[in-house]
N, C-alpha and C positions, 0 to 999 in steps of 0.2 A: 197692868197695861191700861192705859186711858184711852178715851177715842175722840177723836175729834172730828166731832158732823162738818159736811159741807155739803152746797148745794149740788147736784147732780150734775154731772158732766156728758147725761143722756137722759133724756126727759121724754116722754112720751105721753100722749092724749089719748084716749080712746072714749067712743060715746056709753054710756052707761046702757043698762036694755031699755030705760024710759026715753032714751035719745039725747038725753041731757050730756052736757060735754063737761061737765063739772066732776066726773070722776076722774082722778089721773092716775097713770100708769106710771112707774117710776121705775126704774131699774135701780138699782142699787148694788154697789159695789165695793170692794176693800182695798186699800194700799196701806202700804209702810212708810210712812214718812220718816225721814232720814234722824229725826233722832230715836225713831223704834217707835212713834206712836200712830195705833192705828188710827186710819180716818176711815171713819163709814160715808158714805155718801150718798146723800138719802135726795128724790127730784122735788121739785115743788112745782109738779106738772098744774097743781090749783089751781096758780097765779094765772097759768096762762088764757084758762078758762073761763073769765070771768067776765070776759067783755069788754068793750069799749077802749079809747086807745091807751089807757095807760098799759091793759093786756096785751094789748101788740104793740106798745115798747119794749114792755118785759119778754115778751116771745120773741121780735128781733134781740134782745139782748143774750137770751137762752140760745137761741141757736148759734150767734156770734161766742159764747160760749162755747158749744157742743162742735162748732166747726173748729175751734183751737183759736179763733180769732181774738185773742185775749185783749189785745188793744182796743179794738171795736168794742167789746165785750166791758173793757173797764170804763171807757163814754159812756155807754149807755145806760148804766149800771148809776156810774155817779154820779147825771144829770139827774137822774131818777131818786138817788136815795140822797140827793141836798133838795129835793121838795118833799121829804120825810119820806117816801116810799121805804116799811122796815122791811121788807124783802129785800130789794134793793141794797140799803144798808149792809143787809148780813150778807149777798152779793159777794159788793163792794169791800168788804171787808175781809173775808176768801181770799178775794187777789188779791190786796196789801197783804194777806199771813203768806201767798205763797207767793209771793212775787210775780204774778200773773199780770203781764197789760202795764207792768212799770216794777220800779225797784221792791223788793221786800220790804215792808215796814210794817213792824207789830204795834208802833205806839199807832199811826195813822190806822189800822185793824183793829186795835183795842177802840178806839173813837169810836168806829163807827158798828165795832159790836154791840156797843153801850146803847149809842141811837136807837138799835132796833130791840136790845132787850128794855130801852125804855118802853117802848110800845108793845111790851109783852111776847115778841119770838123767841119763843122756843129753844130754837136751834142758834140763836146767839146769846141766849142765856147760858146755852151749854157750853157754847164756844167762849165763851164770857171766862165762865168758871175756871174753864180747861186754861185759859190765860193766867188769870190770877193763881192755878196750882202750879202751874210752870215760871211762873215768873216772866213770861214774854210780853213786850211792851209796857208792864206797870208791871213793881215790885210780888213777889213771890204773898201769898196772903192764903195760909190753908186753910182758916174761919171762913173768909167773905166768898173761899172757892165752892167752900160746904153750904154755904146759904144758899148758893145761885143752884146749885145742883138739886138742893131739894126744893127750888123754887121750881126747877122746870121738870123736874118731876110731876109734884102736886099739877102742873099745867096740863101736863100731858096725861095724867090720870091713871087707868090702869094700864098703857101703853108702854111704861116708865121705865122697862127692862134694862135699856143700855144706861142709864141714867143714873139706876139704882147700882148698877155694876162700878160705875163711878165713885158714885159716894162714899160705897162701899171698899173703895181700895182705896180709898185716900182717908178714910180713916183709920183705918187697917196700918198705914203710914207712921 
């Protein structure tokens, strides 16, 4: 069973005990995506934390998320990640895999997963991978699926559990 991250569809801030608003609470949760693979869905409460207004684009954009307001939610998203914003990006790239805020489109999702695992995310590396093992939007590739997974593995460090569970079934394959 593979999983496919995305960004959280419930996000939460809370202050750290130093008062700092830079810890984020994330809820996190599981669906079935309709061809049987799980998505975890992990928040990126950080982003919102950071300050200044590019954080409160992306905080209007997260809540025009978490409201369901997908359309809102896909402006904000992709004004944002075509001035390189890689959150954004991987965003952005969510709703083209689910059809959220406009039609589904995996090759327009593949773009702009690529954009943000250029600039090193994580979670569209993984997402990245999870593309090229499925063959969604660019040809099936189970080597370049294996590379990205232990790329963002090694990123993530000892963190790496869902990632290694990954690599680990698709070599298993």
């Amino acid at each position: 069973m593979r999983r496919y991250q995305n960004p959280s569809p419930e996000v939460q801030m809370t202050l750290s005990p130093s008062g700092s608003s830079r810890t984020p609470v994330a809820r996190t949760s599981v669906r079935l995506l309709a061809n049987g693979a799980l998505a975890i869905m992990v928040g990126f409460g950080a982003l919102v934390a950071m300050g200044g207004p590019a954080s409160a684009d992306m905080k209007l954009a997260i809540d025009s998320y978490n409201s369901r307001d997908f359309e809102d939610a896909f402006v904000e998203f992709k004004r944002m990640a075509e001035l390189g914003d890689a959150k954004a990006q991987n965003w952005l790239a969510e709703l083209y895999f689910f059809g959220q805020g406009g039609e589904q489109n995996y090759v327009e999702s593949f773009r702009w997963y690529t954009a943000a695992s250029d600039q090193g995310d994580v979670t569209a590396i993984r997402n990245l991978a999870y593309m090229y093992e499925m063959g969604l939007g660019i040809e099936a590739d189970a080597e370049i699926a294996i590379r990205l997974y232990e790329t963002a593995d090694k990123l993530e460090g000892s963190s790496a559990m869902n990632g290694s569970f990954d690599l680990g079934a698709l070599i298993l394959q």
